[in-house]
N, C-alpha and C positions, 0 to 999 in steps of 0.2 A: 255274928258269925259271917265269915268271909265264904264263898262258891267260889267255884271254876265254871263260867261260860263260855259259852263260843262267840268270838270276840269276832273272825272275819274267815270266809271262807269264798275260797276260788273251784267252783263245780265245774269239774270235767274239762281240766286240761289237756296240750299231748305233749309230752315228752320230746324236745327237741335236738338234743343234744345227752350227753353224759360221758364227764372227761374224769376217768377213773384217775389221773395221775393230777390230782387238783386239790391244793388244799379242800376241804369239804364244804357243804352249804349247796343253797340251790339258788341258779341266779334265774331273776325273773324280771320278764317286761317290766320296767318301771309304772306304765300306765295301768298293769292290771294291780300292781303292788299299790299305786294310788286311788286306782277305786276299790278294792277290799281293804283300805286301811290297815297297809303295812308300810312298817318300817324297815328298814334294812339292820340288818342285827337282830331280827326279830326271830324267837322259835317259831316254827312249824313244825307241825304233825302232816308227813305227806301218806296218803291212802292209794295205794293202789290198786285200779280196779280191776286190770289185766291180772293180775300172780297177787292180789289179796297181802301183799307188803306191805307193812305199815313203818315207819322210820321217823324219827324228828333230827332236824337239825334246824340253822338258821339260815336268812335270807341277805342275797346281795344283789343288789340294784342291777339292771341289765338294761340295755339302751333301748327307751320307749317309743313303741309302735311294732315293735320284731318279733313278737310274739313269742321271744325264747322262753323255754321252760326246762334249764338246765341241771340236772342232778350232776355234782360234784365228787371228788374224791370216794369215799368207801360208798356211798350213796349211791353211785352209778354203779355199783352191782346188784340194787333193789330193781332197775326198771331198765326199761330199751326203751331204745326213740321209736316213737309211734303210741308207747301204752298213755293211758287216759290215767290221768291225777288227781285227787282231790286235796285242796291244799288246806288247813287249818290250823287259825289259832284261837286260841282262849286269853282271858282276860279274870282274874282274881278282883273280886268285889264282893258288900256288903249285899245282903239277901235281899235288902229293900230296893240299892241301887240296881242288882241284876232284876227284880221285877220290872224295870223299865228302861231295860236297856236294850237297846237297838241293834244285833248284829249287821255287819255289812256282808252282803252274798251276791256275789256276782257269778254268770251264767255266758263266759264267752261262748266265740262261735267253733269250728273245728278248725281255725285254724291260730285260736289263742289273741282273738280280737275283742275287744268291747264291742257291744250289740248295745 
């Protein structure tokens, strides 16, 4: 039997941007995309904490260290810049291998930095 786990999540980001006239996805700091282990292409389920939005789309790489946390196209009408995000994805696996698997969780700062 195959699960859905949580494969990697980004706790309480802020919303830096949101370019309603943009192809869609959400682009993010490469470095925080590097330590949550994500891929660019990847889904995400974005949570939002401010207005309780919840939306998926996928992700594209954004120039690391800048802490952008950009909602794109239809996307940027879930959220404003300033709201706090939680970002997640999941991962499809075997019951035995999700008993021992590892999500990655990171906990930047307020202003979308590695700690």
């Amino acid at each position: 039997m195959r699960i859905e786990v949580l494969k990697s999540k980004i706790h309480r980001v802020k919303i830096t941007e949101a370019e309603l006239h943009y192809v869609g996805s959400i682009t993010l700091d490469s470095s925080l995309m590097d330590a949550a282990n994500l891929i660019e292409g990847e889904k995400v389920q974005i949570v939002n904490v401010n207005n309780g939005e919840r939306l998926e789309t996928y992700v594209i790489k954004g120039t690391p260290g800048s802490g952008t946390v950009c909602l794109n196209g239809p996307a940027a009408r879930k959220a404003q810049v300033g709201d706090i995000v939680i970002i997640i994805s999941y991962a499809s696996m075997e019951l035995e291998e999700a008993r021992k698997f590892k999500p990655s969780l990171i906990f930047p700062d307020p202003d979308n930095r590695l700690i």
